[in-house]
C-alpha positions in Angstrom: 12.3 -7.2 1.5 11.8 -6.6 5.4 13.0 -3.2 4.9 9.9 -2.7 2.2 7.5 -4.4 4.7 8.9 -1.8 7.5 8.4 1.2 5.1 4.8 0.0 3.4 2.8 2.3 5.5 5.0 5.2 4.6 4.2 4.4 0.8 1.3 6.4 -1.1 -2.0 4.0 -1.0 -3.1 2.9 -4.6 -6.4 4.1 -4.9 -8.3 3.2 -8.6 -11.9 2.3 -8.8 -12.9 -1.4 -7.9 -9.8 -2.1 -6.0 -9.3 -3.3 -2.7 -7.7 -1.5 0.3 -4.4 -2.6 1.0 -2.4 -2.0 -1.9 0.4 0.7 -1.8 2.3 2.1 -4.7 5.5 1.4 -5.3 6.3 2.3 -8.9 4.4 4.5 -11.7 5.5 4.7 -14.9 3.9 5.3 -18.8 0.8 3.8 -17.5 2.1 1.1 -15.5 1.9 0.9 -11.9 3.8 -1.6 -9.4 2.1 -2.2 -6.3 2.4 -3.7 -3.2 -0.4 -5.4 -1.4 -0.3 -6.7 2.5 -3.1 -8.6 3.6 -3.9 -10.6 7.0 -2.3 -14.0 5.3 0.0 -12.9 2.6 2.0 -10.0 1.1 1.9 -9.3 -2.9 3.1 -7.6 -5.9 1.1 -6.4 -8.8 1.8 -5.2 -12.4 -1.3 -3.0 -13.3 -1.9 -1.0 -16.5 -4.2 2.0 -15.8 -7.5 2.2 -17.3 -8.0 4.4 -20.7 -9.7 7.4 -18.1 -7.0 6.7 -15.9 -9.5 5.8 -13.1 -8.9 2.0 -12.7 -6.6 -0.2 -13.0 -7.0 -3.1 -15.0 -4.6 -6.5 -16.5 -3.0 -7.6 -13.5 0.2 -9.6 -13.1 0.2 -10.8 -9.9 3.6 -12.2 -7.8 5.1 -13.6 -4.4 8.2 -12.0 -5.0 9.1 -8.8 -5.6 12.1 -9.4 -8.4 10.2 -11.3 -10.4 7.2 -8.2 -10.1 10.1 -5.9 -11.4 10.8 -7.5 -14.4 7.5 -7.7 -15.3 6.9 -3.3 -14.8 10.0 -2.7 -16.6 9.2 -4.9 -19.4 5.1 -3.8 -19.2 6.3 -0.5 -18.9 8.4 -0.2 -21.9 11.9 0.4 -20.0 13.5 -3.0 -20.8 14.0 -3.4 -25.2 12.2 -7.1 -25.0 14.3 -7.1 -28.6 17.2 -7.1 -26.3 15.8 -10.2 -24.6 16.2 -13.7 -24.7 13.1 -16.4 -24.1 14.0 -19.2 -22.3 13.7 -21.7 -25.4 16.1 -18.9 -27.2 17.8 -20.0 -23.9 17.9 -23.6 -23.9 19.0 -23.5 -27.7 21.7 -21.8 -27.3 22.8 -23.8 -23.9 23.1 -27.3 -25.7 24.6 -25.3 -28.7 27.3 -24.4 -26.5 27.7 -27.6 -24.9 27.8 -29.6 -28.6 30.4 -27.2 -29.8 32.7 -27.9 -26.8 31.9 -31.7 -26.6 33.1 -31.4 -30.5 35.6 -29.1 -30.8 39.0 -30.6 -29.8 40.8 -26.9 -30.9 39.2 -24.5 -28.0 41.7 -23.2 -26.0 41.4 -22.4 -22.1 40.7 -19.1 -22.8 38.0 -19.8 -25.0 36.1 -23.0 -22.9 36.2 -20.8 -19.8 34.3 -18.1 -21.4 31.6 -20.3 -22.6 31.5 -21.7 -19.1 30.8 -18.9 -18.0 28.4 -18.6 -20.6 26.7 -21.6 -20.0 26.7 -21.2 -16.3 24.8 -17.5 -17.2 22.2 -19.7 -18.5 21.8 -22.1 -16.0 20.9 -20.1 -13.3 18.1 -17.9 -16.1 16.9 -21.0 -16.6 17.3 -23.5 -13.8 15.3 -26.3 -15.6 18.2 -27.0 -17.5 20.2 -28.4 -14.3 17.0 -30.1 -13.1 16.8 -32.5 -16.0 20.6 -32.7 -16.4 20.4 -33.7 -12.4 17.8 -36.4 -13.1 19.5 -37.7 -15.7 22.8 -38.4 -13.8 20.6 -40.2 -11.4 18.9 -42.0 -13.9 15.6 -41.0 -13.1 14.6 -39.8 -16.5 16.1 -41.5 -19.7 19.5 -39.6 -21.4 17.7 -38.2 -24.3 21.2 -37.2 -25.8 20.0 -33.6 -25.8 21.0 -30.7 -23.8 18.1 -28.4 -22.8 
């Protein structure tokens, strides 16, 4: 990230009607742009789909981090398959799945348990809610629902 702030005057300036000064191009892609934008106060990124005349910009997503604003151009963008992807409730299912299974099954063999650890811990850090409940839970903060999230 500091390199990217060093470089941001070196990058092309976004220019599209109706926009502000100060954002700088980072990505362009099939319609799509990523930008950057650094301001007195704060620095952000921005998903952008260009106008029908190509003249604007128009649908922003906007972000404090840059990751998170990549994700969201390739996806936008049409370079991730979202049919390849899975939602974070897709997520959560599939977490307290794998934790029944092992809690149940009495046959897995090392092998097999530590792959699904590593499964599960996969999950966990997509979808860090899942530790902050089971967290409050062991300190008894919030009720043991019996479910896994």
């Amino acid at each position: 990230m500091t390199k990217l702030l060093e470089r941001f005057e070196q990058l092309e300036p976004l220019r599209a009607e109706g926009l502000r000064e100060g954002y700088r191009k980072l990505l362009e892609y099939d319609g799509y742009v990523l930008a950057m934008g650094k301001f007195k106060n704060h620095t952000e990124f921005v998903t952008w789909q260009h106008t029908y005349d190509g003249k604007g910009v128009t649908l922003g997503h906007y972000f404090i981090e840059l990751e998170a604003a990549e994700e969201d151009f390739a996806k936008r963008a049409g370079l991730v398959n979202l049919n390849r992807l899975f939602g974070e409730t897709e997520l959560k299912l599939m977490h307290s799945s794998l934790v029944n299974y092992v809690g149940l099954n009495e046959n897995l063999d090392y092998k097999d348990e530590k792959a699904i650890g590593y499964i599960l811990e996969k999950i966990e850090r997509l979808v860090p809610e899942i530790m902050r409940h089971e967290n409050l839970e062991d300190m008894e903060l919030v009720d043991d629902d019996g479910i896994e999230l």
